[in-house]
Each structure stands twice: as structure tokens, then as C-alpha cells.
C-alpha positions in Angstrom: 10.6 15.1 -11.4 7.8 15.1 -8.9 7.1 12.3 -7.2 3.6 11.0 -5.9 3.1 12.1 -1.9 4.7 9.6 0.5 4.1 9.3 4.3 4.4 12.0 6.4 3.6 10.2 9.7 7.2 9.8 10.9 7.9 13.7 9.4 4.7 14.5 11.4 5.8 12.6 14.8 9.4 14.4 14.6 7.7 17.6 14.7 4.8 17.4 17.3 7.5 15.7 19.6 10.3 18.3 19.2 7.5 20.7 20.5 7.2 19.6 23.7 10.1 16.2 24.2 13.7 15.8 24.2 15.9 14.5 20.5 18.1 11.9 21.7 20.4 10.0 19.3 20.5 6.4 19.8 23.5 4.0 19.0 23.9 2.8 15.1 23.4 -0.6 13.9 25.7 -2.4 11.7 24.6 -4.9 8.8 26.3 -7.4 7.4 25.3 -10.2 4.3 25.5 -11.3 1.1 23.1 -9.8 -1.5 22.0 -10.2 -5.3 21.8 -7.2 -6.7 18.7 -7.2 -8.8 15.8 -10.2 -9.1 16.1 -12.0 -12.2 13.0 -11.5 -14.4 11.6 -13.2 -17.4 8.8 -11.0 -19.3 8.4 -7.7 -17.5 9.8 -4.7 -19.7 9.3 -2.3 -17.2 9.2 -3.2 -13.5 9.6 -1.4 -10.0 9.4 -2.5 -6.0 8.8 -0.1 -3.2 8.4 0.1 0.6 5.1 1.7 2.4 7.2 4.7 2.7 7.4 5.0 -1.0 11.3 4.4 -1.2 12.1 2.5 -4.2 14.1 -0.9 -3.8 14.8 -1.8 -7.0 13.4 -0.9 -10.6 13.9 -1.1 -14.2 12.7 1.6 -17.0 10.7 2.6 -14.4 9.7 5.7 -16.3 8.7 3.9 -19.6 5.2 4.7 -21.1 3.5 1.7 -21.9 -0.4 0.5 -21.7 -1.9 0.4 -17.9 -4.4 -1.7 -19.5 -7.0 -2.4 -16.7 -4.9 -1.6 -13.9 -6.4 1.9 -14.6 -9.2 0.5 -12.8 -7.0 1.3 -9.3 -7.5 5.2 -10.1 -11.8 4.7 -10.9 -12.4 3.6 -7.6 -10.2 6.4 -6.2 -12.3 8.7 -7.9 -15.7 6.8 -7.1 -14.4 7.1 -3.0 -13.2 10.7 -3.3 -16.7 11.5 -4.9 -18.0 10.3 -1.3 -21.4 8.9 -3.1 -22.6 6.6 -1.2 -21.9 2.9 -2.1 -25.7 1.9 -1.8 -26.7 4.4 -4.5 -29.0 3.0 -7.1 -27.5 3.0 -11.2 -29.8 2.3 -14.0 -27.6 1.0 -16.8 -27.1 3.0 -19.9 -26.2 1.7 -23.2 -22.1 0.8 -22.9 -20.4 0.2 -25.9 -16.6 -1.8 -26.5 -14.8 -3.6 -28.2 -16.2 -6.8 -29.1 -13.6 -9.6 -26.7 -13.8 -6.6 -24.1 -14.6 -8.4 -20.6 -17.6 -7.6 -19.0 -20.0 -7.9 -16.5 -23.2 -8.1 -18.9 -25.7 -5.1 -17.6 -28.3 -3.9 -20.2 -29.6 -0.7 -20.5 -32.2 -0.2 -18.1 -31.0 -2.6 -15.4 -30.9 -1.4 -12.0 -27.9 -2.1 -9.7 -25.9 0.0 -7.4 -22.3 1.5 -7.1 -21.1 -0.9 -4.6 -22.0 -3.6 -7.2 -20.4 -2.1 -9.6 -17.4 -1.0 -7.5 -16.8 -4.7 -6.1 -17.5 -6.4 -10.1 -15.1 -4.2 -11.6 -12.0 -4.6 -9.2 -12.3 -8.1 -8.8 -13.7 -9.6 -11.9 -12.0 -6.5 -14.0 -15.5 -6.0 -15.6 -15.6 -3.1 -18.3 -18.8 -2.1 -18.1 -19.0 -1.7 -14.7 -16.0 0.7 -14.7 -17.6 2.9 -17.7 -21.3 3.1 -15.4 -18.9 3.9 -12.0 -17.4 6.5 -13.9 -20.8 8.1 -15.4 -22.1 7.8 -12.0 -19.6 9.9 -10.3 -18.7 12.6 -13.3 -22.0 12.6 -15.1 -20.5 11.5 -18.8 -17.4 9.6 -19.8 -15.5 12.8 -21.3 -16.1 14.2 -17.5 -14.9 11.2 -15.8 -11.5 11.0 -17.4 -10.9 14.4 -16.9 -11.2 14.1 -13.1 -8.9 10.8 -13.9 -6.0 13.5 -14.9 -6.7 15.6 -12.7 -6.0 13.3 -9.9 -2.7 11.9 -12.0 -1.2 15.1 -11.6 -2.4 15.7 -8.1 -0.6 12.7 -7.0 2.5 13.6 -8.9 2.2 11.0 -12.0 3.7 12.6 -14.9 4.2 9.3 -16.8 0.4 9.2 -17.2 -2.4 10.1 -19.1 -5.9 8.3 -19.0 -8.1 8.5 -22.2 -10.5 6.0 -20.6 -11.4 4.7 -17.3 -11.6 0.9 -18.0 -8.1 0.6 -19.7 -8.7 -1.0 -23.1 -6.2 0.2 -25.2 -6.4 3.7 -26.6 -4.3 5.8 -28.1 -2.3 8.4 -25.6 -3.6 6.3 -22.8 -0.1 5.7 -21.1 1.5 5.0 -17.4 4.7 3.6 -16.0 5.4 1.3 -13.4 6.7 4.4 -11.0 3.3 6.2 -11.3 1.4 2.7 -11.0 3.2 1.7 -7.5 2.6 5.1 -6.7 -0.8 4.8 -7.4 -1.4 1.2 -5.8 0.2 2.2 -2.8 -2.2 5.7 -2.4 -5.5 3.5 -3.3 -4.4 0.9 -0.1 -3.3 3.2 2.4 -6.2 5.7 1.4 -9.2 3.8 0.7 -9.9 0.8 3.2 -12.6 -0.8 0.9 -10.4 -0.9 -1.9 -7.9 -2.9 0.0 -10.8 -5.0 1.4 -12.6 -6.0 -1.9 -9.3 -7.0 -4.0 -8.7 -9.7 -1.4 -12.0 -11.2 -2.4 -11.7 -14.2 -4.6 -15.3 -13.9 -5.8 -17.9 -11.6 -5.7 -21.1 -12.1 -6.2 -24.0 -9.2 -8.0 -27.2 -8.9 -9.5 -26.7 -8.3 -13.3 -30.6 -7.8 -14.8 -32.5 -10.1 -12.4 -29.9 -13.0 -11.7 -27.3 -13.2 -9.3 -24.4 -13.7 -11.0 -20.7 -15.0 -9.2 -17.3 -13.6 -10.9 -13.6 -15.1 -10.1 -10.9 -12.9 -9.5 -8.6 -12.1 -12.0 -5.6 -12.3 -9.5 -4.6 -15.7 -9.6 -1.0 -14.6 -7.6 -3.9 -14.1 -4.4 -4.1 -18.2 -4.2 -0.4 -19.0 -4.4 1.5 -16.3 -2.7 1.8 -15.8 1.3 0.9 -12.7 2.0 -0.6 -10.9 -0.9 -2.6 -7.9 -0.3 -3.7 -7.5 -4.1 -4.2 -5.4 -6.1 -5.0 -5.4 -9.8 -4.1 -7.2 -13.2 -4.1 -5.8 -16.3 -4.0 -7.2 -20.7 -4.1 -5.6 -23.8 -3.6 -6.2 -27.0 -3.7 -9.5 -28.8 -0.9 -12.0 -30.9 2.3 -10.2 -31.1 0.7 -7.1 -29.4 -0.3 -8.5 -26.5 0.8 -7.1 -22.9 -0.3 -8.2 -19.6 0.3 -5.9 -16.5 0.1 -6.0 -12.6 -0.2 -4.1 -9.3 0.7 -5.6 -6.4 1.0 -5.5 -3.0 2.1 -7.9 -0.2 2.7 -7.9 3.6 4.7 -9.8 5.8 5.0 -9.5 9.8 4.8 -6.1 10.0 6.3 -4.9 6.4 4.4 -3.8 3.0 5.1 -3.8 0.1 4.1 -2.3 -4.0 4.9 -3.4 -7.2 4.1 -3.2 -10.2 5.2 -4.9 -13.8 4.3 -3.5 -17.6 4.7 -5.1 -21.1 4.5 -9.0 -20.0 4.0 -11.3 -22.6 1.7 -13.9 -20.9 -0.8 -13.6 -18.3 1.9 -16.0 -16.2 4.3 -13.9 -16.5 3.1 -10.3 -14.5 2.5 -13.0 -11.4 5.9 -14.8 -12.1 7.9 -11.6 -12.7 6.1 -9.8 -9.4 6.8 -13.1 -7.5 10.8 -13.3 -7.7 10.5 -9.4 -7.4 8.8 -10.0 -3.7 10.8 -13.2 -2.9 13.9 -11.2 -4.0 13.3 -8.1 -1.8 12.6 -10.7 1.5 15.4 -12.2 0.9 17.7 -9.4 -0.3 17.0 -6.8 2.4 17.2 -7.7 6.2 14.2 -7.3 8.4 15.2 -6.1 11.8 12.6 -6.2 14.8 12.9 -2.1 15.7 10.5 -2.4 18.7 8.0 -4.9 20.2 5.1 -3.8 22.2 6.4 -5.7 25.2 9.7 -3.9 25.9 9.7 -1.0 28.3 11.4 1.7 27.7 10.4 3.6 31.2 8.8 3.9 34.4 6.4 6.6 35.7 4.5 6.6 38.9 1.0 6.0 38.5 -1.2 9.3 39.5 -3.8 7.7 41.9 -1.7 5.1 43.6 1.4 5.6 45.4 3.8 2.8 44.8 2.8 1.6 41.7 3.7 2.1 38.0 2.5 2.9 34.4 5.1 1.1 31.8 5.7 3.3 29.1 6.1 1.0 25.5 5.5 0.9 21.9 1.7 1.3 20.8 2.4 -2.1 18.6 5.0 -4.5 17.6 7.7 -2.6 14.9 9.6 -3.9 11.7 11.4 -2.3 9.1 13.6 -3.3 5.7 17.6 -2.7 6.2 19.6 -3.0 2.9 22.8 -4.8 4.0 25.3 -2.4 2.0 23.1 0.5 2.9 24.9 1.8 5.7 24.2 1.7 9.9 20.7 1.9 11.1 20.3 4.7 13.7 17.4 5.9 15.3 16.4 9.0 16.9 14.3 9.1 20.3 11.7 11.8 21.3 10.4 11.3 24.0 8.1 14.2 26.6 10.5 15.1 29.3 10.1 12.7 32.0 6.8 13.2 34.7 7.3 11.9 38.1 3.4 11.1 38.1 1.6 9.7 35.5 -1.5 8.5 33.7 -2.3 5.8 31.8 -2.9 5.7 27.7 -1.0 9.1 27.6 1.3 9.7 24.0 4.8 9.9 25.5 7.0 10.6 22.5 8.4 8.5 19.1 11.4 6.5 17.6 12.1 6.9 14.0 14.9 4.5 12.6 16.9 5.6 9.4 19.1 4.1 7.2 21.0 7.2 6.0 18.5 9.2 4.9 15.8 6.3 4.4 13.2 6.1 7.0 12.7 2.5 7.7 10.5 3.0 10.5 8.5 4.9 13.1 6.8 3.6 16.5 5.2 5.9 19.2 5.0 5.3 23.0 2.3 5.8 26.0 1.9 4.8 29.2 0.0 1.1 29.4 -3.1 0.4 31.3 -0.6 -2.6 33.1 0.0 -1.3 36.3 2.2 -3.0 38.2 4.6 -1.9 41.7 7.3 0.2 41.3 10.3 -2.3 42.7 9.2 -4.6 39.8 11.6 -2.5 37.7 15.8 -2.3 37.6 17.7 0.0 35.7 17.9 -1.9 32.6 14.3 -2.5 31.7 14.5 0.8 30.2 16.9 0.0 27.2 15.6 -0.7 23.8 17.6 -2.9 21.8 17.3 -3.4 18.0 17.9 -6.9 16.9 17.7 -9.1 13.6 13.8 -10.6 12.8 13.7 -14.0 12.2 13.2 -14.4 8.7 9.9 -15.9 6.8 
């Protein structure tokens, strides 16, 4: 099966170093601990937790079809970004019609408002409407839109998928999976800046007709859980039908991560189910501090001063997620071959860390604009040690 396109950034690194550095292996780490081996869910039939790098942690029926419901949403504003129209365009409102409890946003035909206003309605309130005029706006009819919607599905590797609408209501062979939904989360954050931005707001505020009108988010998890980045709830359905859903993300120190839960029974319970998923996967794998910005690794003289120094350190502080039965974590080091002069702010090769074959983490170097004399330095500032992050 193909999966959706993960980071390349540490593949990329590997190479552009080997071109011009040296590949040093660097000693292994050992784990040790005690872990549950799966969280302990109440509603989700299908559910799945990943890291940024797209590895998955833990999952069940991951590849189970069920209703997106308005978690479909994530893939609109894709589509609306790709389309590169710009935000401030004006929309005059054509006639939308749905189902009668469908939520939205109220427009009328004839209204004037703009994409961004329908962009920010329909990821944070989850406004129907809005999504069927975003999607009109970019493709020119709806039939055109959800075309482009599978287009893009396959693109990005989803073949649990197929959209037959671009708001979510329930339709028939309108279908995803929790794999293709993390996938899909994880592209829209990492991809699309404003995306990430707006489902973090817990209002938004547009002009529907000729009032300014204030929606609440639909992502109550955003109030209660430490570190939520988003990103989109989902229902369907209604009585013994009924199906909530959710895409999340969340961050903690320097660690993100997606999931995503289908064919809940409450809306409680896609924010209860993705909440011991999250919880679990903190507690469950171990967070080791790979690099910190302040550790140097070496010592080049500077180029325009004799006797003093450029530092050569991480370009920012490191983490990664270690499963404690997974095996060492070893790292690679590629770093330039060493310059007897050198200036400051200049790339000066990578670490990648690996858990067998996982990537767990990457961190580049350069020389720092801290300048300092050369004696300042013994032999063991340049080690880099790899040591256990404080949990929380």
C-alpha cells in the first residue's frame, strides 16, 4: 500500500552532507521501562497515533472506511491554499442547499464576503456553507471541486478515501480512514501555516449579510488539553447512526504529534478517546533531549581575528520519541571536514538519531555569532551526549 509522503528533511540532510562532510557513527543508547502496550479507549472504532515523521505509534482498524464527516473540511482548505487565490478575494454568495439540521454559517445568495471569511468560518465554526462557496470559488462548480478533492487524495497516497462532497455531510461512497486522515492532518500543518494558525482560534468573527457575526470553535479538546495544536471535529448521522470524528494534533517541548479517531458514539468521546491516545503516547514512549542549542560540538578559529573562536552547535534545541522495547538509539554525525579558519552562521553538517530504522530526529550545526577566545575551550567541550528529557 502507498503511503502519504513523509519528511524528507533528515533523508535530504544525509545527502547534501555526504557530498561534501564526513559519516561518523556515534555510540548507541540503551532504553529501559515499563510500558502499556496499547491506550485503553472507550468509543473510537477506528483510531491511529503518529509522530511528525509519519511513523505510526499505535493504531487500530486503521484502514477501516467509515464517514470523515466534516473533518473533510482539512482537505478544502488544502485545495483553497494550493489554488493560491488570494485570501482577500471578494465571493458573492450563491444559493447553497443541505440538509435541513446541516450547520451553517447563514450567507444568502447575493451576500458579499471573501475567502478568508469563509476559510476561517468553516475550520473553526465547521460551517457548511462556507465550505460549499470555498469550494465553487476555487473549482468553479461543486462537481469540479470534488474532483480536485480526489485528485489530491491520491496525490498524497490516500487510498482509503473518496470524497463525494467538500463539507462532509454524509453521502454515499464518501469514505476515509483514520491512516489517510492523520496523513492528511499532518500534510495540512506542516504545509499550510494558516491552517495551523486559524484552528487554534477559539472564535472567529465574519460579516454574514451586513452583521458581524462571532462563531465558537467546535474543538472543545483546544480548552482542556496542554498542548493542542488542533485540528478538526467531525458528526454524522443521527440516533443509532450517529458518528462523531476527530483530527488532532498536539506538541509538547519540542515533539508533535497526529491523530485521528472515527465511528465515536458521542461528541465526548472523539476528545476523550484522542486524550488517553496523547496521554498514553507521553507516557509510553521516552523523550530523550538529542541536542540542545547550547552544547558545542567544536571549535574553529574565527577568520578575521587571531585568537578567538566561532562555536560550532545545534541551530535549536532537539527532542525525539524512543520506544522503550524499540531497540538502542544511535545516531549518525555528518559533519564538513574540519576548517582551521572559520566564519560565523556557516551550515557545518547534521545529526540524525534512529531507533532501528525509525528516524526519531534530525538537528543541523553552524558556526555561532558567539565569539569567544580560543583557551576558553578543553578537549571535552566537543562531546555531545544524549540524555533522558525530563518528562511533562
Amino acid at each position: 500500500m502507498t503511503r502519504p509522503s513523509r519528511s524528507n528533511a533528515p533523508r535530504l540532510l544525509l545527502v547534501l552532507a555526504l557530498c561534501t562532510g564526513l559519516l561518523l557513527a556515534a555510540p548507541s543508547v540503551c532504553l529501559a521501562g515499563e510500558v502499556t502496550t496499547s491506550p485503553q479507549l472507550a468509543e473510537a472504532h477506528s483510531a491511529i497515533i503518529e509522530d511528525s515523521a509519519g511513523n505510526v505509534l499505535w493504531s487500530q482498524n486503521p484502514t477501516d472506511e467509515l464517514a470523515p464527516a466534516s473533518t473533510t473540511k482539512i482537505m478544502t482548505a488544502v485545495l483553497a491554499l494550493q489554488s493560491k487565490i488570494p485570501l482577500s478575494t471578494p465571493v458573492t454568495v450563491t444559493d447553497v442547499t443541505l440538509e435541513e439540521d446541516a450547520q451553517v454559517a447563514g450567507f444568502k445568495a447575493g451576500d458579499t464576503t471573501t475567502l478568508g471569511d469563509l476559510m476561517r468560518v468553516m475550520l473553526v465554526y465547521s460551517a457548511n456553507d462556507a465550505a460549499v462557496l470555498v469550494g465553487r470559488t476555487v473549482a468553479g462548480s461543486d462537481d469540479a471541486f470534488v474532483a480536485m478533492m480526489n485528485a489530491k487524495a491520491q496525490e498524497l497516497g490516500m487510498t482509503h478515501t473518496h470524497f463525494a462532497n467538500c463539507h462532509g455531510l454524509e453521502a454515499t461512497d464518501h469514505y476515509s480512514c483514520v491512516q489517510d486522515l492523520a496523513a492528511l492532518g499532518r500534510y495540512a500543518l506542516e504545509h499550510y501555516p494558516y491552517i495551523s494558525q486559524t484552528v487554534q482560534n477559539r472564535t472567529v468573527t465574519v460579516k454574514v449579510g451586513t452583521v458581524d457575526q462571532t462563531f465558537e470553535s467546535t474543538d472543545d479538546l483546544m480548552e482542556s488539553y496542554r498542548g493542542l495544536l488542533g485540528i478538526k471535529t467531525g458528526s454524522v448521522g443521527s440516533g443509532d447512526t450517529f458518528q462523531t470524528a476527530f483530527v488532532g494534533a498536539a506538541r509538547r517541548t519540542d515533539t508533535t504529534l497526529y491523530t485521528a479517531v472515527l465511528g465515536c458514539k458521542t461528541a465526548q468521546g472523539r476528545f476523550d478517546d484522542t486524550e488517553r491516545m496523547l496521554d498514553w503516547a507521553w507516557d509510553a514512549y521516552s523523550r530523550l533531549r538529542l541536542t540542545t542549542r547550547n552544547k558545542v560540538l567544536s571549535v574553529s578559529q574565527f577568520s578575521y581575528q587571531f585568537g578567538w573562536s566561532c562555536v560550532v552547535t545545534a541551530s535549536a534545541d532537539t527532542t525525539g520519541l524512543a520506544w522503550p522495547d524499540g531497540g538502542d538509539v544511535t545516531y549518525t554525525q555528518i559533519m564538513t571536514k574540519h576548517q582551521l579558519f572559520a566564519d560565523v552562521g556557516v551550515p557545518y553538517g547534521v545529526q540524525i538519531w534512529w531507533q532501528g530504522k525509525r528516524c526519531i530526529g534530525a538537528a543541523s550545526y553552524e558556526t555561532r555569532k558567539v565569539l569567544v577566545p580560543t583557551e576558553s575551550f578543553g578537549p571535552f567541550n566537543s562531546l555531545l551526549f544524549v540524555r533522558p528529557l525530563p518528562r511533562g
